[in-house]
C-alpha positions in Angstrom: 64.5 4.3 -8.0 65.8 6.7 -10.6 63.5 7.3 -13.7 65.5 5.6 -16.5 65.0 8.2 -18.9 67.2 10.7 -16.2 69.7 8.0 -15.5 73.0 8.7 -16.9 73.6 5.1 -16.9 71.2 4.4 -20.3 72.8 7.6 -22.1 74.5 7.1 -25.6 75.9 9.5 -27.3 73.0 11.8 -28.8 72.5 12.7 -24.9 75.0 16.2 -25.5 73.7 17.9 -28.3 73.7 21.1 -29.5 70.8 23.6 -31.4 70.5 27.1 -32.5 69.4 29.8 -30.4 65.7 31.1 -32.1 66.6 34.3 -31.4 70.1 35.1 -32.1 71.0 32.0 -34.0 74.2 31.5 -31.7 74.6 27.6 -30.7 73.4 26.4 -27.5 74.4 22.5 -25.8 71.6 20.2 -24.2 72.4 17.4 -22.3 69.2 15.5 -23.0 67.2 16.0 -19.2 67.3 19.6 -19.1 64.3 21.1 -19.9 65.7 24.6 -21.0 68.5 26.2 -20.9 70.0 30.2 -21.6 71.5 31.6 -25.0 75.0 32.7 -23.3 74.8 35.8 -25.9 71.2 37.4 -26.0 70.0 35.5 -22.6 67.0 33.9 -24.6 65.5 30.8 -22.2 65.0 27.8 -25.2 63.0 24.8 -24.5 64.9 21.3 -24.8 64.0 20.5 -28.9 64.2 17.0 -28.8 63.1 16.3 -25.4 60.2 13.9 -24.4 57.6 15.3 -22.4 55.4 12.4 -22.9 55.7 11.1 -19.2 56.1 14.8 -17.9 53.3 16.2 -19.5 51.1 14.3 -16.2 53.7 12.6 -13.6 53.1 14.5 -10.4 56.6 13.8 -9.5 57.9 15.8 -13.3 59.1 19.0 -11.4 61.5 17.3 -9.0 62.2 15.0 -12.1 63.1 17.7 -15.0 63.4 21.4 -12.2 61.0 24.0 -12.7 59.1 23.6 -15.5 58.6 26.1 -18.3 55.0 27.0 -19.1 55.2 25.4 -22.4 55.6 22.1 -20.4 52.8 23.3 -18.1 50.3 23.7 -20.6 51.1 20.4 -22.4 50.7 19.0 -18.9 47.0 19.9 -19.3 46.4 19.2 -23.0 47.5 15.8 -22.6 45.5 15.3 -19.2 42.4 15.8 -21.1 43.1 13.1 -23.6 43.4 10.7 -20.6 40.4 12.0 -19.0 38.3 11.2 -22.2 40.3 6.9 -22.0 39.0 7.1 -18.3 35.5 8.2 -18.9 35.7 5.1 -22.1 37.0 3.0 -19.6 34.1 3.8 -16.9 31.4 4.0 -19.3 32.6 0.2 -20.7 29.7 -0.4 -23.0 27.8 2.3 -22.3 28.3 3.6 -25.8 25.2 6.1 -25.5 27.1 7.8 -22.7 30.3 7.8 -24.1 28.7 8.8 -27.5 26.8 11.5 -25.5 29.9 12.8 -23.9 32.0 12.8 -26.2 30.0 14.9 -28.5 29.4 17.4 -25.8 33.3 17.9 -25.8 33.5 18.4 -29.5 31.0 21.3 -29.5 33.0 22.5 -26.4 35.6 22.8 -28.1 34.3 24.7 -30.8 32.9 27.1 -28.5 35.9 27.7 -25.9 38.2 29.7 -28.0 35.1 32.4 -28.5 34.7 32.3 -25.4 38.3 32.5 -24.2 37.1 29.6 -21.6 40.0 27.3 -20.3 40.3 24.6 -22.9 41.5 21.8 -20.5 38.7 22.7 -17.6 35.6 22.8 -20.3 36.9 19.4 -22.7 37.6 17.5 -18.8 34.0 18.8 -17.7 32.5 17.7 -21.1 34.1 14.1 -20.8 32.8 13.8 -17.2 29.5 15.9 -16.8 27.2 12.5 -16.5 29.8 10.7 -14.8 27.8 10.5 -11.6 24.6 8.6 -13.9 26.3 5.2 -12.9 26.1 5.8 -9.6 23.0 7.1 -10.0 21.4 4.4 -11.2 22.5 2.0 -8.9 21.8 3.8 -5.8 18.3 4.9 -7.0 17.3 3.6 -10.1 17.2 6.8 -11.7 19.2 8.9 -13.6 17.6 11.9 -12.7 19.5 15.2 -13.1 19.4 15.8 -9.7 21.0 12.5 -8.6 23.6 12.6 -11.7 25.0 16.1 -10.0 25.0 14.7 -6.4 26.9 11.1 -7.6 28.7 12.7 -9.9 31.5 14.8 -8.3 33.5 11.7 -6.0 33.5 10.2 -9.3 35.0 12.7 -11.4 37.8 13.7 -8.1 38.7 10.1 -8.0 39.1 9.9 -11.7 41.6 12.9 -11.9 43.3 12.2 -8.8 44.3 9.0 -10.6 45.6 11.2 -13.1 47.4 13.6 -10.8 45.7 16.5 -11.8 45.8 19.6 -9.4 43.7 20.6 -6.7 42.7 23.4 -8.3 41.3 22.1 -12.2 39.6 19.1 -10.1 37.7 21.6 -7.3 37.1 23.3 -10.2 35.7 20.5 -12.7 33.9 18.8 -9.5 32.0 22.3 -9.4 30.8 22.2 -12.3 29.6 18.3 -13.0 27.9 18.9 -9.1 25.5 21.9 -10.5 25.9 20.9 -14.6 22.0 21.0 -15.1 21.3 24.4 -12.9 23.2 27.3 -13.4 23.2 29.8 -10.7 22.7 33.6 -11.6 26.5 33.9 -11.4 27.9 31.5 -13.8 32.3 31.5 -15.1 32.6 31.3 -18.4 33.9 27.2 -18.6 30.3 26.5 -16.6 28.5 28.5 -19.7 30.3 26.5 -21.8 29.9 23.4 -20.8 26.2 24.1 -20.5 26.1 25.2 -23.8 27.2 22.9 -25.4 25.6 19.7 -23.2 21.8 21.7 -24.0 23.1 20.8 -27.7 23.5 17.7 -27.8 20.1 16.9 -25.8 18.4 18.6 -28.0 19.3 16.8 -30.8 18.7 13.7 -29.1 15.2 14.9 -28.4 14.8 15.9 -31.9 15.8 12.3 -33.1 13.1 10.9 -30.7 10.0 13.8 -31.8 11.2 16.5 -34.0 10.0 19.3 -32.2 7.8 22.5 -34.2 10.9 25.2 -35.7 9.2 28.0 -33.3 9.9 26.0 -30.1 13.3 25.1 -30.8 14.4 28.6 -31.8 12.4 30.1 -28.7 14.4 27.7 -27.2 17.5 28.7 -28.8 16.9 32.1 -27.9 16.2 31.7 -24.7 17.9 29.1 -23.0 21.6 29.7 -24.2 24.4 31.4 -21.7 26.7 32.2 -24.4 26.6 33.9 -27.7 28.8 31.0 -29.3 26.5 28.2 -28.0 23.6 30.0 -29.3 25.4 30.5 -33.0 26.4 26.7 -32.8 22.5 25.6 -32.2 21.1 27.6 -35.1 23.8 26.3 -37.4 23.3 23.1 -36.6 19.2 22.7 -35.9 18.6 25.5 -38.9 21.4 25.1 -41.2 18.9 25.1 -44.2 17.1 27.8 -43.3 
Protein backbone atom coordinates (compact mmCIF):
# COMPACT_ATOMS: atom_id res chain seq x y z
CA UNK A 1 0.00 0.00 0.00
CA UNK A 2 1.14 3.35 -1.11
CA UNK A 3 1.29 6.16 1.64
CA UNK A 4 -1.52 8.51 0.60
CA UNK A 5 0.32 11.49 1.14
CA UNK A 6 2.79 10.14 -1.99
CA UNK A 7 -0.03 8.93 -4.06
CA UNK A 8 -0.64 10.98 -7.02
CA UNK A 9 -4.14 9.85 -6.94
CA UNK A 10 -5.12 12.41 -3.76
CA UNK A 11 -3.15 15.42 -5.50
CA UNK A 12 -4.99 18.72 -6.40
CA UNK A 13 -3.65 21.35 -7.72
CA UNK A 14 -1.27 23.06 -5.09
CA UNK A 15 0.80 19.68 -5.63
CA UNK A 16 3.32 21.80 -8.48
CA UNK A 17 4.31 24.75 -6.97
CA UNK A 18 6.97 26.98 -7.35
CA UNK A 19 9.37 29.14 -4.61
CA UNK A 20 12.39 31.29 -4.72
CA UNK A 21 15.76 30.06 -4.68
CA UNK A 22 17.38 31.53 -0.93
CA UNK A 23 20.35 32.12 -2.62
CA UNK A 24 20.01 33.53 -5.96
CA UNK A 25 16.39 34.41 -5.77
CA UNK A 26 15.84 32.49 -9.30
CA UNK A 27 12.34 30.30 -9.19
CA UNK A 28 12.52 26.79 -8.48
CA UNK A 29 9.11 24.09 -9.06
CA UNK A 30 8.21 21.40 -6.33
CA UNK A 31 6.00 18.78 -6.97
CA UNK A 32 4.80 18.34 -3.41
CA UNK A 33 6.87 14.77 -2.37
CA UNK A 34 10.24 15.82 -3.14
CA UNK A 35 12.12 16.67 -0.35
CA UNK A 36 14.66 19.02 -2.09
CA UNK A 37 15.42 19.89 -5.15
CA UNK A 38 18.62 22.10 -7.13
CA UNK A 39 18.55 25.96 -8.10
CA UNK A 40 19.18 25.25 -12.06
CA UNK A 41 21.38 28.65 -11.85
CA UNK A 42 23.62 28.71 -8.70
CA UNK A 43 23.23 24.83 -7.91
CA UNK A 44 21.85 25.69 -4.31
CA UNK A 45 20.07 22.26 -2.82
CA UNK A 46 16.56 23.89 -1.13
CA UNK A 47 14.45 22.04 1.18
CA UNK A 48 10.69 21.40 0.05
CA UNK A 49 8.96 24.83 1.91
CA UNK A 50 5.67 23.54 2.42
CA UNK A 51 6.30 20.00 2.86
CA UNK A 52 5.14 17.84 5.89
CA UNK A 53 7.60 16.11 7.73
CA UNK A 54 5.28 15.27 10.43
CA UNK A 55 5.13 11.45 9.62
CA UNK A 56 8.81 11.54 8.24
CA UNK A 57 10.33 13.04 11.03
CA UNK A 58 10.11 9.10 12.79
CA UNK A 59 8.65 6.44 10.04
CA UNK A 60 11.50 4.02 9.64
CA UNK A 61 10.27 3.48 6.13
CA UNK A 62 10.70 7.82 5.35
CA UNK A 63 13.96 7.27 3.22
CA UNK A 64 12.44 4.84 0.74
CA UNK A 65 9.20 7.07 1.19
CA UNK A 66 10.66 10.73 0.39
CA UNK A 67 14.83 9.50 -1.18
CA UNK A 68 17.68 10.41 0.70
CA UNK A 69 16.99 12.65 3.20
CA UNK A 70 18.56 16.05 3.86
CA UNK A 71 19.99 16.57 7.26
CA UNK A 72 17.54 19.17 8.09
CA UNK A 73 14.98 16.25 7.95
CA UNK A 74 17.40 14.09 9.93
CA UNK A 75 17.71 16.15 12.75
CA UNK A 76 13.87 16.90 12.97
CA UNK A 77 13.76 13.05 12.86
CA UNK A 78 15.41 13.24 16.33
CA UNK A 79 13.75 16.40 17.85
CA UNK A 80 10.49 15.01 17.28
CA UNK A 81 11.54 11.42 18.60
CA UNK A 82 12.20 12.86 21.89
CA UNK A 83 8.81 14.39 22.25
CA UNK A 84 7.37 10.90 21.73
CA UNK A 85 9.75 9.43 24.08
CA UNK A 86 8.56 11.78 26.93
CA UNK A 87 4.17 10.45 25.80
CA UNK A 88 5.81 6.87 26.11
CA UNK A 89 7.45 7.27 29.45
CA UNK A 90 3.62 9.30 30.56
CA UNK A 91 2.03 6.47 29.12
CA UNK A 92 4.36 3.78 31.14
CA UNK A 93 4.45 5.69 34.20
CA UNK A 94 0.23 5.95 34.14
CA UNK A 95 -0.26 7.42 37.50
CA UNK A 96 2.93 7.47 38.62
CA UNK A 97 2.97 11.16 38.71
CA UNK A 98 6.09 11.29 41.08
CA UNK A 99 8.03 9.56 38.39
CA UNK A 100 6.81 11.35 35.60
CA UNK A 101 7.16 14.63 37.67
CA UNK A 102 10.68 13.35 38.59
CA UNK A 103 11.62 12.68 35.08
CA UNK A 104 10.37 15.17 33.48
CA UNK A 105 12.22 17.75 35.55
CA UNK A 106 15.39 15.98 35.12
CA UNK A 107 14.97 16.66 31.17
CA UNK A 108 14.29 20.33 31.71
CA UNK A 109 17.59 20.97 33.60
CA UNK A 110 19.12 18.70 30.79
CA UNK A 111 18.22 20.75 28.64
CA UNK A 112 19.44 23.78 30.04
CA UNK A 113 22.72 22.24 30.45
CA UNK A 114 23.36 20.41 26.93
CA UNK A 115 23.95 23.41 24.79
CA UNK A 116 27.09 24.35 27.36
CA UNK A 117 28.06 21.33 27.14
CA UNK A 118 27.71 20.76 23.35
CA UNK A 119 26.01 17.26 24.51
CA UNK A 120 23.60 15.65 21.87
CA UNK A 121 20.29 17.18 22.69
CA UNK A 122 18.07 14.20 21.56
CA UNK A 123 20.43 11.38 23.42
CA UNK A 124 20.50 13.53 26.98
CA UNK A 125 16.36 14.81 26.88
CA UNK A 126 15.54 10.64 25.73
CA UNK A 127 18.00 9.51 28.70
CA UNK A 128 16.38 12.10 31.03
CA UNK A 129 12.75 10.86 30.08
CA UNK A 130 13.76 7.20 30.62
CA UNK A 131 16.61 7.09 33.31
CA UNK A 132 14.14 5.32 36.16
CA UNK A 133 12.41 3.54 33.53
CA UNK A 134 13.59 0.25 34.83
CA UNK A 135 12.01 1.25 38.77
CA UNK A 136 8.65 -0.55 37.55
CA UNK A 137 10.26 -3.53 36.97
CA UNK A 138 12.13 -3.07 39.73
CA UNK A 139 9.63 -3.11 42.08
CA UNK A 140 7.82 -5.94 40.95
CA UNK A 141 10.61 -8.32 40.62
CA UNK A 142 12.16 -7.33 44.00
CA UNK A 143 10.24 -5.03 45.93
CA UNK A 144 12.82 -2.46 45.76
CA UNK A 145 13.71 0.29 43.84
CA UNK A 146 17.08 0.30 44.60
CA UNK A 147 19.61 1.97 42.30
CA UNK A 148 21.07 -0.97 41.54
CA UNK A 149 17.99 -2.90 40.34
CA UNK A 150 16.56 0.35 38.53
CA UNK A 151 19.98 0.17 36.14
CA UNK A 152 19.75 -3.61 35.71
CA UNK A 153 15.60 -3.47 34.79
CA UNK A 154 15.93 -0.49 33.26
CA UNK A 155 17.63 -0.89 29.79
CA UNK A 156 15.04 -3.81 27.96
CA UNK A 157 12.61 -1.28 28.98
CA UNK A 158 13.93 1.72 27.52
CA UNK A 159 15.20 -0.53 23.97
CA UNK A 160 11.70 -1.76 23.75
CA UNK A 161 10.24 1.71 24.16
CA UNK A 162 12.39 3.29 21.23
CA UNK A 163 12.28 0.36 19.09
CA UNK A 164 8.51 1.11 19.11
CA UNK A 165 9.48 4.36 17.94
CA UNK A 166 11.95 3.24 15.26
CA UNK A 167 14.78 4.93 16.58
CA UNK A 168 18.28 3.78 15.41
CA UNK A 169 20.50 1.26 16.73
CA UNK A 170 22.91 3.53 17.42
CA UNK A 171 20.83 6.55 19.85
CA UNK A 172 19.11 3.34 21.60
CA UNK A 173 22.75 1.36 22.35
CA UNK A 174 23.65 4.45 23.30
CA UNK A 175 20.64 5.66 25.62
CA UNK A 176 20.43 1.92 27.07
CA UNK A 177 24.14 2.69 28.15
CA UNK A 178 23.49 5.20 29.94
CA UNK A 179 20.02 4.38 31.95
CA UNK A 180 22.04 0.73 32.65
CA UNK A 181 25.02 2.65 34.76
CA UNK A 182 22.78 6.23 35.41
CA UNK A 183 23.69 6.13 39.24
CA UNK A 184 27.65 5.09 38.80
CA UNK A 185 29.69 6.85 36.54
CA UNK A 186 32.84 5.17 35.47
CA UNK A 187 36.17 7.14 35.44
CA UNK A 188 35.60 7.66 31.78
CA UNK A 189 32.32 9.29 31.32
CA UNK A 190 30.85 11.13 27.44
CA UNK A 191 29.63 14.15 27.87
CA UNK A 192 25.52 13.19 27.35
CA UNK A 193 26.35 10.60 30.51
CA UNK A 194 27.65 13.89 32.55
CA UNK A 195 24.75 15.41 31.69
CA UNK A 196 22.35 13.41 32.36
CA UNK A 197 23.94 12.77 35.81
CA UNK A 198 24.10 16.21 36.37
CA UNK A 199 21.17 17.09 36.01
CA UNK A 200 19.26 13.73 37.73
CA UNK A 201 21.81 14.66 41.12
CA UNK A 202 19.60 17.94 40.88
CA UNK A 203 16.53 17.04 41.10
CA UNK A 204 17.25 14.46 44.08
CA UNK A 205 18.62 16.82 45.89
CA UNK A 206 15.91 18.99 45.97
CA UNK A 207 13.63 16.28 46.75
CA UNK A 208 15.79 15.52 49.67
CA UNK A 209 15.79 19.01 50.68
CA UNK A 210 11.88 19.15 50.62
CA UNK A 211 11.97 16.07 52.97
CA UNK A 212 15.06 17.56 55.59
CA UNK A 213 16.60 20.72 54.48
CA UNK A 214 20.03 19.81 54.73
CA UNK A 215 22.89 22.46 56.60
CA UNK A 216 24.24 25.18 53.50
CA UNK A 217 27.99 23.61 54.04
CA UNK A 218 26.88 20.11 53.14
CA UNK A 219 25.05 20.90 50.18
CA UNK A 220 27.69 23.23 48.63
CA UNK A 221 30.46 20.51 49.63
CA UNK A 222 28.17 18.57 47.87
CA UNK A 223 27.90 20.88 45.03
CA UNK A 224 31.42 21.01 44.79
CA UNK A 225 32.21 17.83 44.81
CA UNK A 226 29.89 15.60 43.34
CA UNK A 227 29.20 17.46 39.88
CA UNK A 228 30.74 16.10 36.40
CA UNK A 229 30.20 19.24 34.56
CA UNK A 230 30.82 22.88 35.09
CA UNK A 231 27.14 23.70 33.85
CA UNK A 232 25.45 21.25 36.28
CA UNK A 233 27.47 22.64 39.01
CA UNK A 234 26.39 26.46 37.99
CA UNK A 235 22.67 25.15 37.71
CA UNK A 236 22.77 23.68 41.52
CA UNK A 237 24.12 26.87 43.11
CA UNK A 238 21.58 28.90 41.24
CA UNK A 239 19.03 27.05 42.18
CA UNK A 240 19.82 25.69 45.98
CA UNK A 241 21.74 29.33 46.72
CA UNK A 242 19.98 31.79 44.56
CA UNK A 243 19.64 34.22 47.64
CA UNK A 244 22.87 33.97 48.69
Amino acid sequence: MKCPGQDTRYWGPEAVFEDKCPQCGSSIEFFKDESARKCKKCGHKMINPRMDFGCASYCQYADQCLGELPPELLAQRKDLLKDRVAIEMKRYFGQDFKRIGHASKVARYAEQMVKDEKGDMAVVLISAYLHDIGITEAERKYQSSDAHYQEQEGPPVAGAILKKLGAEQGLIDEVCDIVGHHHHPRPEETTNFKILYDADLIVNLEEKQKDSLSAAEKLAAIIEKSFLTESGRRLAQKIFFAEG
